[in-house]
Residue frames relative to the residue before (quaternion, step in Angstrom):
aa qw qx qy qz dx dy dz
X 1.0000 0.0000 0.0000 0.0000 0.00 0.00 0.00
X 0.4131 -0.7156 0.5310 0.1879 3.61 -0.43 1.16
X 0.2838 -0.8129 0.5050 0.0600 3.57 -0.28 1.21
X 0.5752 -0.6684 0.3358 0.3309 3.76 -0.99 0.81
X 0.3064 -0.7242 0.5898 0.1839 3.92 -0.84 0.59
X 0.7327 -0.4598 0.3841 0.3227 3.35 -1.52 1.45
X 0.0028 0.6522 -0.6575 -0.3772 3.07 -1.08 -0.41
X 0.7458 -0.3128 0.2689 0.5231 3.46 -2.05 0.16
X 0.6699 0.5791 -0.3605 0.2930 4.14 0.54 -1.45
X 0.6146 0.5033 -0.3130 0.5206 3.27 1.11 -1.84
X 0.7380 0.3987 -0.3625 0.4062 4.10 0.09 -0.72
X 0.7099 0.3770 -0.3793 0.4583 3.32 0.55 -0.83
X 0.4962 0.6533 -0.4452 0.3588 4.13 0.71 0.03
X 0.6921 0.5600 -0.1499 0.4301 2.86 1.10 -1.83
X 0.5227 0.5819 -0.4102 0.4690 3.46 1.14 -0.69
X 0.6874 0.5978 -0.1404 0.3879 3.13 0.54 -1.83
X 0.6513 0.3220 -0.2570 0.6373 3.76 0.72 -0.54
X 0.4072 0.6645 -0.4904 0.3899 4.13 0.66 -0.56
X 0.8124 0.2591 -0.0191 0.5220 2.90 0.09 -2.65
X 0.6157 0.2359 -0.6364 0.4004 4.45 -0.26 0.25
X 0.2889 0.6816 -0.5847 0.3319 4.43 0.85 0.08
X 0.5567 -0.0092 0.2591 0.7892 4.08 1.04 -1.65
X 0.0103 0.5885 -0.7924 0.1604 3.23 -1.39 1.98
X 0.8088 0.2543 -0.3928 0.3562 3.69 0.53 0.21
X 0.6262 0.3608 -0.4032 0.5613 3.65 1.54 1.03
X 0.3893 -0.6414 0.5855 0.3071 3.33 -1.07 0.75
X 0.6183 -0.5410 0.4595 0.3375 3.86 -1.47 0.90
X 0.0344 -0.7560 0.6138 0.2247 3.49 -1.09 0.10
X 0.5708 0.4944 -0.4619 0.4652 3.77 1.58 0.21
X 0.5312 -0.5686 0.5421 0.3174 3.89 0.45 0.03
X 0.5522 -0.5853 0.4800 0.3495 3.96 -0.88 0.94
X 0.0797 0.7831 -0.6079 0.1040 3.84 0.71 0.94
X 0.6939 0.6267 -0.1622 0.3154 2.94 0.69 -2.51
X 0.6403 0.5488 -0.2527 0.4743 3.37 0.80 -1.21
X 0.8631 0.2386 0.0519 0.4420 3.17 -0.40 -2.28
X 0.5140 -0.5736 0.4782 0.4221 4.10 0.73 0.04
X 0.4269 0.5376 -0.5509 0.4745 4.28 0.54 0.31
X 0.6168 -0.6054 0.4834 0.1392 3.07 -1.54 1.71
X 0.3579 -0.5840 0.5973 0.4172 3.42 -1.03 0.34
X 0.0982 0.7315 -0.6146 -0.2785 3.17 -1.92 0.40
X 0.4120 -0.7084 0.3144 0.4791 3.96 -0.14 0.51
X 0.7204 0.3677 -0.4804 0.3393 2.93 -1.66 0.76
X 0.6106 0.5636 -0.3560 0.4275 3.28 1.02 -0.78
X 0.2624 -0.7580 0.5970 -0.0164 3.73 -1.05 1.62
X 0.2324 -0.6575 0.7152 0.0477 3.84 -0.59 0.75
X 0.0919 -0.8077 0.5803 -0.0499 3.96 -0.22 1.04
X 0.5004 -0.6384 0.3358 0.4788 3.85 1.69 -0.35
X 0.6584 -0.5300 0.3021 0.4408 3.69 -0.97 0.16
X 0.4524 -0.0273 -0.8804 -0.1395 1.45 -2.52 0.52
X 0.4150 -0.5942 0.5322 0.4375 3.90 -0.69 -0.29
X 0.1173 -0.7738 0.6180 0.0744 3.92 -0.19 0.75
X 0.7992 -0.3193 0.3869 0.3311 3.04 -1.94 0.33
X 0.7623 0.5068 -0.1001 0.3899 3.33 0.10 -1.65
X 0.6206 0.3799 -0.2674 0.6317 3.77 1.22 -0.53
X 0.6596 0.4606 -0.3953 0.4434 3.54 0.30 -1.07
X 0.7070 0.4536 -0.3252 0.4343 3.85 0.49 -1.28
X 0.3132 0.7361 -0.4422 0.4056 3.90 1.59 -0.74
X 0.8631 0.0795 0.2702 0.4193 3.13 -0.23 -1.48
X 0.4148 -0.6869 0.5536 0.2229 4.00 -0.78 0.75
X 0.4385 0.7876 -0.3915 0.1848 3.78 0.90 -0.63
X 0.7985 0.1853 -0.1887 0.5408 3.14 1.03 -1.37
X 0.7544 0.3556 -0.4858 0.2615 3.25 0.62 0.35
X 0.4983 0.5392 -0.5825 0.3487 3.34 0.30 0.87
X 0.5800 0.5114 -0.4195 0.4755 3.38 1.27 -0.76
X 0.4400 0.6787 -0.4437 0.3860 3.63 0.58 0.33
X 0.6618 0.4116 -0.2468 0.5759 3.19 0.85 -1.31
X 0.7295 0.4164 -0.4299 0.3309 3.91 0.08 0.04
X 0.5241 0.4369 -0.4870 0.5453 3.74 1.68 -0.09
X 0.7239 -0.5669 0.3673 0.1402 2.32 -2.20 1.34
X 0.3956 0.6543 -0.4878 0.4213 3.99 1.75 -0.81
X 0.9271 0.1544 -0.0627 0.3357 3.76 0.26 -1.80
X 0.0597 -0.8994 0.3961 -0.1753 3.19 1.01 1.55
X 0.8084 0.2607 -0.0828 0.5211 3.23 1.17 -1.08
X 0.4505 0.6971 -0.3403 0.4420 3.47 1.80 0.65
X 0.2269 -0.7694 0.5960 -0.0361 3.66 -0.77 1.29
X 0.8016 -0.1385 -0.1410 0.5643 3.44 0.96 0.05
X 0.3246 -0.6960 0.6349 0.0849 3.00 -1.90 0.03
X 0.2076 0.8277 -0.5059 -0.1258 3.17 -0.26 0.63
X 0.4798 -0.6725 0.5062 0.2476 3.95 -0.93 1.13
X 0.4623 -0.6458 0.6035 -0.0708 3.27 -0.94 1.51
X 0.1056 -0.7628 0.6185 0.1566 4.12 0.05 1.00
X 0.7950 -0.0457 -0.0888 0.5983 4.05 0.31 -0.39
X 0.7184 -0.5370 0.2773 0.3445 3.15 -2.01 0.42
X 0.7103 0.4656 -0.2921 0.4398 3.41 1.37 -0.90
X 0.2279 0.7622 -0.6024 0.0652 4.01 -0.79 0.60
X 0.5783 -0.7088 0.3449 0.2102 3.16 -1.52 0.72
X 0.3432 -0.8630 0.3563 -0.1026 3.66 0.19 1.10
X 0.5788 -0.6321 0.3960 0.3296 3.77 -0.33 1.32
X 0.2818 -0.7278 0.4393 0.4448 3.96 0.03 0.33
X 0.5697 0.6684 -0.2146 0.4274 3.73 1.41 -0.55
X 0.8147 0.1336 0.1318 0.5487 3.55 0.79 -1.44
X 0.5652 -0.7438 0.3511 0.0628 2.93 0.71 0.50
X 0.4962 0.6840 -0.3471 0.4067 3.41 1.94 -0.13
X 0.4597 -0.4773 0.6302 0.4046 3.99 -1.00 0.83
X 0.4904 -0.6266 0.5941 0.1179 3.14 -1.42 1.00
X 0.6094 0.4790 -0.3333 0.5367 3.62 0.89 -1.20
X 0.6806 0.3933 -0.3997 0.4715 3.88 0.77 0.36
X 0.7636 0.5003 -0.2358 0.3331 3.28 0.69 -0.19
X 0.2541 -0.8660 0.4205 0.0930 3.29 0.54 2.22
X 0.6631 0.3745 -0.5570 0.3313 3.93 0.26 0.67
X 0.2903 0.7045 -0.5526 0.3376 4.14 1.50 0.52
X 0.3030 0.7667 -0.5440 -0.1564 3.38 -1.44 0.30
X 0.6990 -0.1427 -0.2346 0.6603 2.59 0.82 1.89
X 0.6599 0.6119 -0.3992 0.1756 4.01 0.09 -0.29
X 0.3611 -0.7261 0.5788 0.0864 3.09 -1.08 1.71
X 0.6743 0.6023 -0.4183 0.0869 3.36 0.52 -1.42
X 0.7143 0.4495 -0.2459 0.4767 3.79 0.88 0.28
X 0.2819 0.7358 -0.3302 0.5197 3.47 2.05 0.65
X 0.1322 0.6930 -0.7049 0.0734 2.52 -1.47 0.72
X 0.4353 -0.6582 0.5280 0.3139 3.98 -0.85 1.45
X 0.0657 0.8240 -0.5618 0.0309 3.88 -1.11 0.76
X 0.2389 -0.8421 0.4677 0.1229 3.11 -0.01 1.26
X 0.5947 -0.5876 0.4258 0.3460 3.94 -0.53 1.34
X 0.2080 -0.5443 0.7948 0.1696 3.58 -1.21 0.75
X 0.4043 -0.5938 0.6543 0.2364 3.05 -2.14 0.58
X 0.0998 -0.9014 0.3975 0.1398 3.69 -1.01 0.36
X 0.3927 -0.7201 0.4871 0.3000 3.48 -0.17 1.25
X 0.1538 -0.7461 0.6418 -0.0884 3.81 -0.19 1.56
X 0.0054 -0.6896 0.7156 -0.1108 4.00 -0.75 1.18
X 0.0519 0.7865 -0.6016 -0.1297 3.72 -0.09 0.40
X 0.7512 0.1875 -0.3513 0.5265 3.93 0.82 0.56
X 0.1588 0.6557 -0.6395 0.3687 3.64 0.68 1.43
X 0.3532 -0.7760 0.5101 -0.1132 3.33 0.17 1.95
X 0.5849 0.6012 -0.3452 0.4210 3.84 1.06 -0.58
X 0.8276 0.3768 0.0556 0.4124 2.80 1.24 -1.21
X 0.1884 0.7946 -0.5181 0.2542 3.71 1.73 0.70
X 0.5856 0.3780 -0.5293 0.4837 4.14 0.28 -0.03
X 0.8342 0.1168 -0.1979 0.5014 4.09 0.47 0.17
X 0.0758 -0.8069 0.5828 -0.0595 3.29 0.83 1.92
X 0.6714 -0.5765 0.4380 0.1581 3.39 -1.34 1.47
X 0.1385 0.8855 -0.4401 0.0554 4.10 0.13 0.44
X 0.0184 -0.6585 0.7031 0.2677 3.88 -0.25 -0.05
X 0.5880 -0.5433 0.5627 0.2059 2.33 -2.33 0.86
X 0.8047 -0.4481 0.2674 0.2832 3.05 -1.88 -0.19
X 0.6510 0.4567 0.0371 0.6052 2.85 1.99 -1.10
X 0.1335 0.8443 -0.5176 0.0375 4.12 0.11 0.09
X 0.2391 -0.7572 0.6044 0.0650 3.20 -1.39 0.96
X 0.1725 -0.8821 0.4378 0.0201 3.42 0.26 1.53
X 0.0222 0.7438 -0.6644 -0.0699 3.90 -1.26 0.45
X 0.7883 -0.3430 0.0618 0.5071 3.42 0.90 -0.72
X 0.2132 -0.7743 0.5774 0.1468 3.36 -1.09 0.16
X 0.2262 -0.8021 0.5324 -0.1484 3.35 -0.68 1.55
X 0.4365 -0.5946 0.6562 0.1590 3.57 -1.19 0.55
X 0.1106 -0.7355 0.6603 0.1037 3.84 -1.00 1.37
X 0.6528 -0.5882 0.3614 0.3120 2.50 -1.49 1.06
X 0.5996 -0.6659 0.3330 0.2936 3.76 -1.34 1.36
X 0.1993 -0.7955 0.5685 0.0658 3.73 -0.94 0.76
X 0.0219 0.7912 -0.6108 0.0213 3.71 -1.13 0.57
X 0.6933 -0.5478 0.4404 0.1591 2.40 -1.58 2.27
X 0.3824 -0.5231 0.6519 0.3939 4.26 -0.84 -0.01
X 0.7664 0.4703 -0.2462 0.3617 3.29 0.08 -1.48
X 0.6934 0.3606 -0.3312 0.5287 3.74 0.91 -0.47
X 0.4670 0.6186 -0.4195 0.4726 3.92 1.32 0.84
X 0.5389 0.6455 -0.3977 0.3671 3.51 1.04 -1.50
X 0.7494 -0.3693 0.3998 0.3771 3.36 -2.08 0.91
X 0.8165 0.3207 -0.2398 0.4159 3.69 -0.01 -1.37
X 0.5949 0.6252 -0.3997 0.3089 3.65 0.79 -0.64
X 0.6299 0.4725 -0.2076 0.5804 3.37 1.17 -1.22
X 0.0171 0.8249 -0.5166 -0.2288 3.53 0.42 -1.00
X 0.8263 -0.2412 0.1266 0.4930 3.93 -1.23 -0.17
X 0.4229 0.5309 -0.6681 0.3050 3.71 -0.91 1.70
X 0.6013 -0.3581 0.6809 0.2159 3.00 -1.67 -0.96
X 0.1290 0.8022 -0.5421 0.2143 3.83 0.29 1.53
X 0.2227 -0.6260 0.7445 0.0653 3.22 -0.85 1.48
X 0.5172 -0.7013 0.4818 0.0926 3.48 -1.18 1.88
X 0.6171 -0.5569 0.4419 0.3374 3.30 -1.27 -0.59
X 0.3500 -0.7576 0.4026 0.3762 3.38 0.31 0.44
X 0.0025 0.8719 -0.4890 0.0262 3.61 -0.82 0.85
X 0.4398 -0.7949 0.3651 0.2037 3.77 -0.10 1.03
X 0.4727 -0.5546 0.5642 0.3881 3.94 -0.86 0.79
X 0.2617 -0.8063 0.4608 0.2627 3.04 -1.02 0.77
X 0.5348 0.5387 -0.4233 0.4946 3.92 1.38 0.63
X 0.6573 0.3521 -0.2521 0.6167 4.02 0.59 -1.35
X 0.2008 -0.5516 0.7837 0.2033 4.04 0.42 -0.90
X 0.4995 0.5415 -0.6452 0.2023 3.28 -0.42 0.82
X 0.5013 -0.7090 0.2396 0.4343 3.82 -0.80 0.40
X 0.2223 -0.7792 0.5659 0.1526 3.98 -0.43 0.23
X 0.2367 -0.7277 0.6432 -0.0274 3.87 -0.67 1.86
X 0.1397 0.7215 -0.6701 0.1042 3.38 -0.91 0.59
X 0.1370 -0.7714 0.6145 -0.0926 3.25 -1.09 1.32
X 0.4954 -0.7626 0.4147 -0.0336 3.32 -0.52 1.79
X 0.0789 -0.8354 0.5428 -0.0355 3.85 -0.21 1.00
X 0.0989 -0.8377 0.5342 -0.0548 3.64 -0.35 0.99
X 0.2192 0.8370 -0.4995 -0.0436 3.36 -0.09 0.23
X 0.1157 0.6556 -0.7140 -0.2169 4.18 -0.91 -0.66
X 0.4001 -0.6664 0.6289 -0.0171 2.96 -1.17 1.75
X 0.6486 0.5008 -0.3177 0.4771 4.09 1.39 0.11
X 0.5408 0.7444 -0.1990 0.3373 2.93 2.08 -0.62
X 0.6718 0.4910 -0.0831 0.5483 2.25 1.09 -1.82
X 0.5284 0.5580 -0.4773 0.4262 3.98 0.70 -0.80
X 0.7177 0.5586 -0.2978 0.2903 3.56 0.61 -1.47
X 0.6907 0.4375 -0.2964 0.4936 3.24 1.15 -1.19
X 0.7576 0.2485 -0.2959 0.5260 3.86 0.63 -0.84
X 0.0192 -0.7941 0.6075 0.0028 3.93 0.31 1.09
X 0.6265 0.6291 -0.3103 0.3397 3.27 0.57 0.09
X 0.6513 0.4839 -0.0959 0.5766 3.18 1.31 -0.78
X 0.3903 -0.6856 0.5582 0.2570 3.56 -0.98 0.80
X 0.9349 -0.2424 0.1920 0.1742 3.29 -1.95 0.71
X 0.5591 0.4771 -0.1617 0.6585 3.05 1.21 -1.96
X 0.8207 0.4557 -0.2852 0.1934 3.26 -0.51 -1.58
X 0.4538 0.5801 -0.3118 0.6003 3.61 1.88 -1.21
X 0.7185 0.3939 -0.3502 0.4538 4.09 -0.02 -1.46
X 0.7796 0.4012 -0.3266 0.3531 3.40 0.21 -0.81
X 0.3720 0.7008 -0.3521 0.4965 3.91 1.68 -0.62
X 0.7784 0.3258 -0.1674 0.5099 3.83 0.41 -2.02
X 0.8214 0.3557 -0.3678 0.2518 3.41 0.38 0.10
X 0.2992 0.6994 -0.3239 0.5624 3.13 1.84 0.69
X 0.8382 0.3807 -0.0846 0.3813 2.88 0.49 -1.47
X 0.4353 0.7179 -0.1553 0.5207 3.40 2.08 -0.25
X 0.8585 0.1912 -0.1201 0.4604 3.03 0.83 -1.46
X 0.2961 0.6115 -0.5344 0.5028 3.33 1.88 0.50
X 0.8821 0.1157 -0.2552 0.3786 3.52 -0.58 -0.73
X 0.2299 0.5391 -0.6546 0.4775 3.72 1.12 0.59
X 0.8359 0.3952 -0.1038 0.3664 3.77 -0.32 -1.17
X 0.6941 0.2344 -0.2982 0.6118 3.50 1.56 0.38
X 0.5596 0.4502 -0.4269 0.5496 3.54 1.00 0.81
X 0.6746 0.4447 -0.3532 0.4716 3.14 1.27 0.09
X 0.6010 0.4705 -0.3693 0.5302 3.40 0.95 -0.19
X 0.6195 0.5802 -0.3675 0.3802 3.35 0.83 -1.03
X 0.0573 -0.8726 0.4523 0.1750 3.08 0.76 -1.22
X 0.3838 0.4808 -0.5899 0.5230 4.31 1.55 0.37
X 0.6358 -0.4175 0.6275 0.1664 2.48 -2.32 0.51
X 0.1559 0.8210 -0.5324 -0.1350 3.59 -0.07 0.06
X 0.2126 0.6829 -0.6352 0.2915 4.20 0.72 1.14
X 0.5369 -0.6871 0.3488 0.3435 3.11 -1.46 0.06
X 0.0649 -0.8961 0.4306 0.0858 3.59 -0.45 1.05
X 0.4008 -0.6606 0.5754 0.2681 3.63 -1.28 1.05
X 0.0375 -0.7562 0.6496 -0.0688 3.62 -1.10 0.98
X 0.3782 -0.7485 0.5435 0.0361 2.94 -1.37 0.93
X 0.2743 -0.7434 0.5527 0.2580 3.66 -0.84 0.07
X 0.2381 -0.7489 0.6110 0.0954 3.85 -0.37 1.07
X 0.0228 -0.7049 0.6933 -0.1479 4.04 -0.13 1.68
X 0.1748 -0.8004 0.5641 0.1028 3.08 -1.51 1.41
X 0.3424 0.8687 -0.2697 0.2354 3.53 0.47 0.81
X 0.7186 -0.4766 0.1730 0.4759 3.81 -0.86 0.43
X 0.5057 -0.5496 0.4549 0.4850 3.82 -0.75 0.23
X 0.6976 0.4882 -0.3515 0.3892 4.07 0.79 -0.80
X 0.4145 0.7349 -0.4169 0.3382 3.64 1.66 0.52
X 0.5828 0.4768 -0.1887 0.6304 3.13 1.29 -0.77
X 0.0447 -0.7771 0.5291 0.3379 3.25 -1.39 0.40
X 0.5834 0.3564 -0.4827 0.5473 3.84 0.86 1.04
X 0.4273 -0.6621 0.4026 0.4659 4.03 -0.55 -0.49
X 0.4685 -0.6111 0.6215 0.1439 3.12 -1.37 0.54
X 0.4171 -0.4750 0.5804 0.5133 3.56 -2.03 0.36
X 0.4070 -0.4577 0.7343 0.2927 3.08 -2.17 -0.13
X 0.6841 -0.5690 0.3734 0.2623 2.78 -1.67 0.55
């Protein structure tokens, strides 16, 4: 049975939860433990974005690239050391990659990487399904910053828990404002503990309330559903339709 492949979001989370795990030491085992990537020594994981300069550091993450499901139909990669490089004026290909140059500019042109706001399940948009190419010019790859839907907030959407909100700022002091969401069905719960009388159910849900009132507060994550993006710095001929920019 052909088993499901990571994607780029699920890996690049996992990273992200790795490094806030120890935010005031860089790793020295590489997101193996986490994400299934071999240890190799020396190799430091410092948190995101993934840049050029680390990625070219070390082969690690890019091959583990080639095993998410985003760069399935990708055959190469090439790592990008800064944002600005110099770039066929035609094709768009980094010259420093292109082993029949020996030395011509006169069809150059300096191009400083755009960043792209990359959604590969932005459903709105299925007439201009997101694809890498075969070929990619990589600089970095970055986690955007986490968005929520209103409608995937509402009473019924969320339905019976204990929802630690988004944090949202007054909009005069700007200070931040936490707000932590209590759902409950008290018939629900009757149904599931049918055995038990009224009292015993009311008194049951309000235990069980102020338990995870009192572990959403320590926790302190948001845990609603959020729509995230993936923020890829890289050549426009990476893609093989275009994408928004950021």
């Amino acid at each position: 049975m052909e088993t499901t492949k990571k994607t780029l979001l699920e890996y690049l989370l996992e990273l992200k939860e790795l490094n806030d795990k120890t935010p005031q030491e860089p790793l020295s085992k590489t997101p193996g433990e986490l994400t299934g990537v071999p240890k190799i020594t020396g190799f430091e994981f410092t948190g995101l974005p993934l840049l050029g300069p680390e990625l070219l550091a070390t082969d690690i993450i890019q091959k583990y690239l080639f095993s998410l499901e985003d760069f399935k139909n990708v055959k190469k990669i090439n790592i990008i050391k800064a944002p600005m490089i110099m770039v066929d004026k035609d094709t768009d290909m980094p010259l420093n990659i292109d082993p029949d140059n020996l030395g011509d500019t006169t069809n150059s042109k300096m191009y400083m990487l755009p960043t792209y706001n990359y959604r590969p399940d932005a459903k709105e948009r299925e007439e201009n399904k997101l694809e890498f190419a075969e070929e990619m010019d990589l600089y970095s790859i970055d986690l955007g910053v986490p968005i929520y839907d209103p409608k995937q907030l509402s009473t019924v959407s969320l339905g019976p828990g204990v929802w630690k909100m988004p944090t949202v700022y007054h909009p005069e002091q700007f200070v931040p404002l936490n707000e932590i969401k209590v759902i409950y069905s008290a018939e629900g719960l009757q149904d599931i503990l049918f055995d038990k009388t009224k009292e015993e159910v009311d008194q049951i849900l309000e235990e069980r309330i102020l338990k995870q009132v009192r572990e959403t507060l320590k926790n302190g994550k948001i845990n609603v559903p959020e729509i995230r993006g993936i923020l890829i710095r890289c050549t426009k001929r990476s893609f093989k339709q275009s994408v928004e920019q950021k």
